[in-house]
N, C-alpha and C positions, 0 to 999 in steps of 0.2 A: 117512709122514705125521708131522709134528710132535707136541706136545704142544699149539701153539697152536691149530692147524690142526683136533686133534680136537675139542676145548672146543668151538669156535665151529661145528661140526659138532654137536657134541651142544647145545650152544646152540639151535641150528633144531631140531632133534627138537622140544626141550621147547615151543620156540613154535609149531610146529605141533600139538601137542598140547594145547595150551592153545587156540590156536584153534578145534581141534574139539571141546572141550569147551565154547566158549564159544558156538559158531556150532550146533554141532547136538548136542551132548548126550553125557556119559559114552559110551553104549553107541557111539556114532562112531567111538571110541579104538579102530581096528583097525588092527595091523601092517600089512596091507597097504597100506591109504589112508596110515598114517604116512612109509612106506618110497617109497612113489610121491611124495608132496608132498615127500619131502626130498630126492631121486632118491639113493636109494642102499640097497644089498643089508640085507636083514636081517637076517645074521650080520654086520651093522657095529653096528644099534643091538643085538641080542644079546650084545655086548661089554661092552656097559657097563650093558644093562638086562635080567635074567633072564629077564623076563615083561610081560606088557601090565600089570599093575600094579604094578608097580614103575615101567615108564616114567611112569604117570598116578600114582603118588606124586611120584617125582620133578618134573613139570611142577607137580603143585600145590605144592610143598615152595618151589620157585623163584616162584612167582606169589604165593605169600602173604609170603614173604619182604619183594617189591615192592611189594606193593599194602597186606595185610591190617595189615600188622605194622612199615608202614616209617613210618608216623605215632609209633610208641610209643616213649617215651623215659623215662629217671630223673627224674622230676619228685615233689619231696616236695612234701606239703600245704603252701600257702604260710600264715604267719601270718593269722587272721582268711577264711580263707577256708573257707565250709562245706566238710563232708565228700561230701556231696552232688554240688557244682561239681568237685570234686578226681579223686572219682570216675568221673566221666562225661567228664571230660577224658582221661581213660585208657581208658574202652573206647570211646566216638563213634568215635574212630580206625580202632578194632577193626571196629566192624560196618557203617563209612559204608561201605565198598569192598563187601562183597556187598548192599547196595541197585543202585549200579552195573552189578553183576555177578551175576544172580541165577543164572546155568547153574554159575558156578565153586562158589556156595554148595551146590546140588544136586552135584553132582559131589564136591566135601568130607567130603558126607555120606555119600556111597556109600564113597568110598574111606578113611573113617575104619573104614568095619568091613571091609574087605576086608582079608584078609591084608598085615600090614605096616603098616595103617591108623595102630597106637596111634604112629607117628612123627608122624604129622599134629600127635595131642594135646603129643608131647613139645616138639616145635618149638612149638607154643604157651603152653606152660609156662615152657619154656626164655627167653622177649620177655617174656610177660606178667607170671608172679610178681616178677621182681624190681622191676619198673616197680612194682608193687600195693603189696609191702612198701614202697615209699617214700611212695606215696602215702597206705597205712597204719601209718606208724612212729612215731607216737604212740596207734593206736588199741587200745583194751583186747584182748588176743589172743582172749580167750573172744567177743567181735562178731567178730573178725578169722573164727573156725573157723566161725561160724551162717553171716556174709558170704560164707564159702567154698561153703559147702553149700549155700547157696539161691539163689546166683545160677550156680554150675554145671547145677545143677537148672533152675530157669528158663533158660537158654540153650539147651542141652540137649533140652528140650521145645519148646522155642520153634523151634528150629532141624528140629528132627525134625518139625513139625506144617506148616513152610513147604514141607518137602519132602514130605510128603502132601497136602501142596494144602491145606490146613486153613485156612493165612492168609498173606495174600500178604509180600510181601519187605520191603514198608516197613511192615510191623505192628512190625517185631522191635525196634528200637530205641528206636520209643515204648513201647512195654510193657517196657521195659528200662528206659529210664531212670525208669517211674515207679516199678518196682518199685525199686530204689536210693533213688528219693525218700523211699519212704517207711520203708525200712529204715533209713537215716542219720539223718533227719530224726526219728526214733522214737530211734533211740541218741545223739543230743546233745541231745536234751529228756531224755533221763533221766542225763547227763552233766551238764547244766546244773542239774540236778535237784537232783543229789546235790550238786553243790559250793555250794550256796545252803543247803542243810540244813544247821540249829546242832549244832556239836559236843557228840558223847554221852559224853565223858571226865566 
């Protein structure tokens, strides 16, 4: 078998697995059923994938690739445009695909804490931060390190309460974008603040 021949082989793995993550749920993801929908032996996906998570890393590694993370780009705060709009312009992107996709977001979440998981987060640091730095590259870095901490936080819980059934798929991005509302829209009122205030020399 070639090199191209395996790719597009291990190509179908991953979209049957992604299918059945999306059709019937994490727990789905059984070698068997995968091996059967791709017709071929399990010492062929054992080749390339050690474990049933590893393979459901990889199908989500490749699905968010396309879906989560193919919106995000280098885009710096344009002049005269709040922080607020700049912001939400870089993650809408991020969170519109699991509205769509509410099993791949559930599945995300399982496979962030399973063994191997923290690649999930790294590939999302990997698109996001530097996209974020541009969008924050005039902002004071002391908001830069709170913005980091309380919007990890809130996603984080947000994301973790969708998957206990706490609140459904389309809660996440309106409680998201208001929490940014009022974070930004809080740090250029006191930025507007301070640069109107009479010098104390």
């Amino acid at each position: 078998m070639t090199n191209a021949e395996g790719n597009r082989r291990a190509d179908r793995v991953l979209e049957i697995v992604v299918e059945l993550l999306e059709s019937e749920g994490y727990d789905a993801v059984q070698l068997r059923e995968v091996t059967r929908r791709a017709k071929m032996s399990p010492n062929t996906i054992y080749k390339r994938y050690a474990n049933r998570d590893e393979l459901i890393l990889a199908a989500l590694e490749v699905w968010m690739a396309e879906n989560r993370y193919a919106g995000v780009g280098k885009e710096a705060h344009e002049p005269g445009e709040s922080l607020y709009s700049a912001m939400m312009g870089l993650l809408r992107p991020i969170f519109e695909p699991w509205e769509h996709h509410p099993a791949m977001l559930k599945a995300y979440v399982r496979a962030r804490a399973a063994p191997g998981g923290q690649r999930l987060i790294n590939q999302g640091f990997d698109i996001v931060v530097p996209a974020g730095l541009e969008v924050l590259a005039s902002v004071d870095e002391r908001f830069i390190a709170d913005l980091d901490n309380i919007l990890s936080t809130v996603v984080y819980g947000l994301i973790g309460r969708f998957a206990a059934g706490e609140i459904a798929v389309t809660d996440l991005l309106p409680i998201l974008d208001r929490t940014v509302y009022w974070l930004t829209t809080g740090y250029e009122a006191r930025v507007q603040g301070a640069a109107g205030e009479p010098s104390k020399d």
